[in-house]
C-alpha positions as a Markdown table, in Angstrom:
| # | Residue | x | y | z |
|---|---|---|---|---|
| 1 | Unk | 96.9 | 73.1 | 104.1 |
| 2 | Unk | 100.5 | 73.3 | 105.5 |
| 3 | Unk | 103.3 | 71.5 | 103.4 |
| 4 | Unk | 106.4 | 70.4 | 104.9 |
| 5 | Unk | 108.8 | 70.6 | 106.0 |
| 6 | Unk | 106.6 | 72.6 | 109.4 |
| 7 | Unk | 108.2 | 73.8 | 111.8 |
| 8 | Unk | 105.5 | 73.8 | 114.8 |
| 9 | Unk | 106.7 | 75.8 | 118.2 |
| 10 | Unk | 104.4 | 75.2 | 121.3 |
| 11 | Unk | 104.3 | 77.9 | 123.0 |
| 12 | Unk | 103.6 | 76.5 | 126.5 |
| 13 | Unk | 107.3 | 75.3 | 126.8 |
| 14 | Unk | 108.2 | 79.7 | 126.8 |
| 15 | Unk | 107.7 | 81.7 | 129.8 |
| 16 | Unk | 108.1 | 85.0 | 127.3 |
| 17 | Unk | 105.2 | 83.5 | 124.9 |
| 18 | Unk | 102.0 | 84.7 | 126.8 |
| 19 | Unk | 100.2 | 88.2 | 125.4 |
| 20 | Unk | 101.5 | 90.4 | 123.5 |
| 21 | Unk | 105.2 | 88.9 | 124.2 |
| 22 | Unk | 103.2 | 85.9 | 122.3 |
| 23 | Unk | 102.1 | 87.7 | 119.4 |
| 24 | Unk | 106.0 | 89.3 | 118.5 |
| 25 | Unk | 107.5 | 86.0 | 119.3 |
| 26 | Unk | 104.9 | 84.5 | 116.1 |
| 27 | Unk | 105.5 | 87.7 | 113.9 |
| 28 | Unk | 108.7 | 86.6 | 113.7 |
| 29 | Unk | 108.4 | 82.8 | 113.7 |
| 30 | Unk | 106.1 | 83.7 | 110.5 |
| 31 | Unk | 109.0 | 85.7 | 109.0 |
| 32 | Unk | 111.6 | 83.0 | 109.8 |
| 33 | Unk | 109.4 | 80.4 | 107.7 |
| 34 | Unk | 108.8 | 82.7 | 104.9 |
| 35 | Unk | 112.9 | 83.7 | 104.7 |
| 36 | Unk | 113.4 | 79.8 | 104.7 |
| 37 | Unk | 110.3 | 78.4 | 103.0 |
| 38 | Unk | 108.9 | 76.3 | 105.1 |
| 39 | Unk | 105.5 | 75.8 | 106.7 |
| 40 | Unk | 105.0 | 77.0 | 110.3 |
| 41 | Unk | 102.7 | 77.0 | 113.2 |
| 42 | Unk | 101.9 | 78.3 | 117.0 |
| 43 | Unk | 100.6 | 76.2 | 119.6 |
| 44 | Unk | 99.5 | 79.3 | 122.0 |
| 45 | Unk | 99.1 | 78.9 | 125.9 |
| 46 | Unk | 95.0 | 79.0 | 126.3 |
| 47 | Unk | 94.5 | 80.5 | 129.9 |
C-alpha cells in the first residue's frame, strides 16, 4: 500500500519516457522518493 504524500508521474506526458529511456527516468524517480520520503509511482506509456 502506498502512503502519502505520492508523487505519481505519468509517463505519457514525456517524449524521453518510452524503453529503456523509461526505465532510468523511474530508477531515479524511485531514488528521489526514497531521499525525500515519500511514496511514488509510474504511469508507463503501454504501446
Amino acid at each position: 500500500m502506498l502512503e502519502t504524500p505520492i508523487v505519481i508521474v505519468n509517463f505519457k506526458t514525456y517524449l524521453e519516457a518510452t524503453g529503456e529511456s523509461a526505465v532510468k527516468l523511474a530508477r531515479l524517480i524511485l531514488e528521489a522518493g526514497q531521499t525525500h520520503g515519500v511514496s511514488v509511482a509510474v504511469a508507463p506509456q503501454v504501446a
